[in-house]
N, C-alpha and C positions, 0 to 999 in steps of 0.2 A: 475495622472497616474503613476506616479513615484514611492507611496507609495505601488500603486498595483503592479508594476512591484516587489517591493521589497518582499512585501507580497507574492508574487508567488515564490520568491526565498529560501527567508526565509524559505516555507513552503517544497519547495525542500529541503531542507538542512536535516531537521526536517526527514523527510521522508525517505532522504537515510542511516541517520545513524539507524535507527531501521527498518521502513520499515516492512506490516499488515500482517500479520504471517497467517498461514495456516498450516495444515498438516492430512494426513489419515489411520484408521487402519481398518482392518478386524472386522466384525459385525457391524461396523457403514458404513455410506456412503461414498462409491470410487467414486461417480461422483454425480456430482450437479451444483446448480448458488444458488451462494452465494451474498446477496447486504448490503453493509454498506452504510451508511449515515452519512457524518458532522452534528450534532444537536447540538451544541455548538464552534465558535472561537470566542475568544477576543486576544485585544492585548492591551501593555500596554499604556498607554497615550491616549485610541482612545475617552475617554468620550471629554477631547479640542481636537482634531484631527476629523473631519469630514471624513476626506480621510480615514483615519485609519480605521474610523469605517464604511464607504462603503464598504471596502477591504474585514474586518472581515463579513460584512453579507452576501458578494457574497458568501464567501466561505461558508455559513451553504446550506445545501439542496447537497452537493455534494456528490458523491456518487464512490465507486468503487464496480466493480462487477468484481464477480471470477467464471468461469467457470471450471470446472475439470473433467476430467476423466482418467483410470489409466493410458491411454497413451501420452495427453497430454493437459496442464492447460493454460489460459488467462486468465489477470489481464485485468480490462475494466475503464481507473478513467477516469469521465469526472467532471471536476472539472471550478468553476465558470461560470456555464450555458453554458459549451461548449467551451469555450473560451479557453482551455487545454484539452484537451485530449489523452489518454496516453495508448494505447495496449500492453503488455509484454505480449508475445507467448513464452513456455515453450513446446519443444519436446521430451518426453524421450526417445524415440528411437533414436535419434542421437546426445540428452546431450547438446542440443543447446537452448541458450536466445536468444528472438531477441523484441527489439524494436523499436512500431512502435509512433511517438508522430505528433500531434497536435496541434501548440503553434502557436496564434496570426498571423496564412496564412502561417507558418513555417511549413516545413514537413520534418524529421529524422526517419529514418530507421537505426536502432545503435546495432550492433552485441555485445549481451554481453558476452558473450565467454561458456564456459562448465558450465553447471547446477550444476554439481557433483564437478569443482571447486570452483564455487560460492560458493557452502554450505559448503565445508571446511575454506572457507575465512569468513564467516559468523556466524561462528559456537562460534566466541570467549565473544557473550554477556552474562552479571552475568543473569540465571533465577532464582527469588526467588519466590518460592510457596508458595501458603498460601492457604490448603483445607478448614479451618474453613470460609472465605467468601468468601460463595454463593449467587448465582444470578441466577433466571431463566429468559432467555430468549428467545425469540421466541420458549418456549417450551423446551428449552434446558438447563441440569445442568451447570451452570456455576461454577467456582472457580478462585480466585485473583490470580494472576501473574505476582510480577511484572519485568522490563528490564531493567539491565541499560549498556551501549553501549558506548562507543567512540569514536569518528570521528575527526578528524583533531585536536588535542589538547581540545576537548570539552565535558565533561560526561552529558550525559542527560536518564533522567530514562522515565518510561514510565507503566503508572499503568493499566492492563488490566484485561478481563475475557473472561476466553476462555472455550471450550468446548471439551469434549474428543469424543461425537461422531459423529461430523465431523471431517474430517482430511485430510489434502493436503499438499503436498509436496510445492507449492508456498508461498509467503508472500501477505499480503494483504496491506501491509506496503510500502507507495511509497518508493524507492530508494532501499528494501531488497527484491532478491531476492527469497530465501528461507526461509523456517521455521525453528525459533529457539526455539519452543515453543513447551509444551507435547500434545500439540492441536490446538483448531482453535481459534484464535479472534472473538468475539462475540461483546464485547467493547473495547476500550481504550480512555484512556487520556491521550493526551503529552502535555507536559510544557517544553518548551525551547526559546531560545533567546528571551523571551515577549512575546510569543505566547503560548495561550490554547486552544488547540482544543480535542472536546468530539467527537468520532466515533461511532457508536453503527449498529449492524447489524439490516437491515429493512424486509427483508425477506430470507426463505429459501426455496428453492424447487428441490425434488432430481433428477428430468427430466427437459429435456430443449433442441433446436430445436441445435446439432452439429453442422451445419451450420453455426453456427456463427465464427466457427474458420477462416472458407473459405472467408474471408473481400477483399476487392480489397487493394493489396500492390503496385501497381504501382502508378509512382508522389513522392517515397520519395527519399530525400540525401541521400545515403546511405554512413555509416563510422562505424570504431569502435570506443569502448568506450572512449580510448582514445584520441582521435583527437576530441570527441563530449564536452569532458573537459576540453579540451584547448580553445574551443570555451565558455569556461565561461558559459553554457547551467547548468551544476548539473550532478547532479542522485548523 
């Protein structure tokens, strides 16, 4: 349990220094539900490591899903068959994050403060483009992109393929708020602290029941970000 505890951390870690990009323009789609999928985590050592390598399978089949429209976006990760689950409500009308999580009978409701600061604090990762490869996916022109980012004394890159006509102001990326990309995540691969994990979008569809914004928020801790990482929690 330990490994998977770590493994869930780890993969926080992973996640808030890049965190699944998103973003939107005119002639392409202002609102949708967007779904990625894990298809690929290893870690290093897990072929002698049993735990290790239970850890890495739970985590393939997980999924985050984006909902958007131009007034306001959710991030939906449920990650290791439910056993994490992780809401980021995005309002642009009053420029407010708010998270809602899931973790092991653990329930945090964690105010992340202004969208429009967020993406100025977010705004600082290297993008390096490369139009010459492309990828279609789910019907969609793809092109390489890749990221590389800093977190706490640590560089980690992050190889992607995104798409220009989707586009959303959110990230799809745990722990990143906003989008630091000319488009949307379709794939990625990140490699860091002994962990690889392959992302890849499972479907796309540009209607979807609004209602889902409207979730029951009562039952959680509520705190800000800070006092949620003092608690050793991540993002």
């Amino acid at each position: 349990m330990n490994i998977l505890k770590q493994s869930i951390k780890s993969l926080g870690c992973l996640s808030f220094m890049l965190l699944f990009t998103i973003s939107i323009m005119a002639q392409t789609h202002t609102s949708g539900h967007l779904v990625m999928e894990i298809i690929e985590a290893e870690m290093e050592g897990m072929a002698n490591n049993p735990e290790a390598a239970m850890a890495m399978d739970m985590l393939k089949g997980s999924t985050t899903s984006l909902y958007f429209t131009p007034e306001k976006e959710m991030t939906v990760m449920d990650m290791m068959g439910g056993m994490m689950l992780t809401r980021t409500l995005t309002n642009f009308n009053d420029d407010k994050v708010i998270t809602f999580m899931d973790m092991m009978g653990q329930r945090f409701k964690v105010d992340m403060g202004s969208f429009s600061e967020i993406s100025e604090e977010e705004d600082s990762a290297e993008i390096i483009v490369d139009k010459d490869s492309r990828k279609e996916i789910l019907g969609f022109d793809c092109y390489k992109v890749t990221v590389v980012a800093s977190e706490g004394g640590v560089t980690m890159s992050m190889e992607t393929y995104i798409t220009e006509d989707i586009r959303t102001s959110s990230s799809v990326i745990q722990g990143m708020q906003s989008n630091v990309m000319p488009g949307t995540i379709m794939k990625m691969t990140i490699n860091a602290q002994g962990v690889k994990m392959v992302t890849k979008a499972k479907s796309f569809s540009p209607d979807f029941d609004q209602s889902v914004f409207n979730f029951d928020q009562s039952g959680y801790q509520e705190m800000d970000l800070e006092t949620f990482q003092r608690m050793g929690m991540g993002f």
